[in-house]
N, C-alpha and C positions, 0 to 999 in steps of 0.2 A: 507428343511426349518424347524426349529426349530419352537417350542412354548416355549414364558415365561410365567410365573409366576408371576404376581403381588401379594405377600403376603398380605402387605403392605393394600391393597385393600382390601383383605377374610379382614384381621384382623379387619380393620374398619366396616365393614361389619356387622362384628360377634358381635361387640362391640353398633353399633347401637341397632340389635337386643337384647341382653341382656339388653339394657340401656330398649326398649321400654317392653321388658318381664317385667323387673323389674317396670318400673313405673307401668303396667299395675296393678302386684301385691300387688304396697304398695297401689293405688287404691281400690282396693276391702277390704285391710285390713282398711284403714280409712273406708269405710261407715259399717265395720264390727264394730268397736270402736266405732259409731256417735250413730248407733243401742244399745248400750249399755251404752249410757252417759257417754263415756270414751275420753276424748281429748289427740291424739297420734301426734308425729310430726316425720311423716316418714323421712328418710334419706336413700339414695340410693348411696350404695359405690361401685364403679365395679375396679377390678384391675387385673393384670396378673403377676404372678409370674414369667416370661420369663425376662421380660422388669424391672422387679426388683422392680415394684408399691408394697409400701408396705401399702396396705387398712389397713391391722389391726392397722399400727402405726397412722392413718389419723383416725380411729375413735379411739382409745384411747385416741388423741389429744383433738378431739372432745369434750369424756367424760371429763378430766378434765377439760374446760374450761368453760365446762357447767353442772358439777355433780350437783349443787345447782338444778337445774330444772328437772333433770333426777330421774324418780324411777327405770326406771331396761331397758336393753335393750332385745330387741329378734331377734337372729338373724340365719338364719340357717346352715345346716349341708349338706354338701356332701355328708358325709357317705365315705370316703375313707379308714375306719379300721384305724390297727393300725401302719400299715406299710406305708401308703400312708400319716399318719399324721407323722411319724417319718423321711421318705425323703422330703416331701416340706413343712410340718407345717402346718396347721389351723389357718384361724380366728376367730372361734368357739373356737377352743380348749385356744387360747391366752386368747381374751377377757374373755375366764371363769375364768383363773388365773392370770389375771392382770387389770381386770378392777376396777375401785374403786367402780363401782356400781352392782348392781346385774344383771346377764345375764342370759337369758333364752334360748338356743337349741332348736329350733326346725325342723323337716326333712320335 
């Protein structure tokens, strides 16, 4: 008797948990902001380069349709060198050379 695999499944899975990592994270960076009389308006973009989601063109989008409000964005880094940004590309690395507004790296 065989076993399958539901991918399908892991994947959503995966993606829940990143979505709650992620909110957990813009979380602590607002009351880090709030501590500082700093007003931030998180956004939380998750994508998978498999499936062909292209996150960087959805905040680019973003950016310009809201540059007027935006001072800078920050966003982080994987850290895959230069050969891991040369076969699947960055969102880090884009939005540094195409955002209209300033962007900040961090790991």
């Amino acid at each position: 008797m065989g076993m399958t695999f539901d991918y399908n499944m892991v994947n959503r899975g995966l993606e829940k948990r990143a979505h709650e990592q992620g909110e957990a994270v813009l979380e602590g960076l607002v009351s880090l902001a709030k501590k500082h009389d700093m007003t931030v308006e998180p956004k939380l973009y998750l994508g998978n380069e498999r499936t062909g989601s292209a996150v960087k063109y959805d905040i680019e989008e973003y950016v310009k349709s809201n540059a007027e409000d935006i001072d800078f964005l920050v966003c982080g880094s994987r850290g895959m060198g230069i050969i891991g940004r040369a076969l699947v590309g960055s969102v880090a690395d884009y939005l540094v050379h195409n955002s209209k507004v300033s962007t900040i790296v961090v790991k």
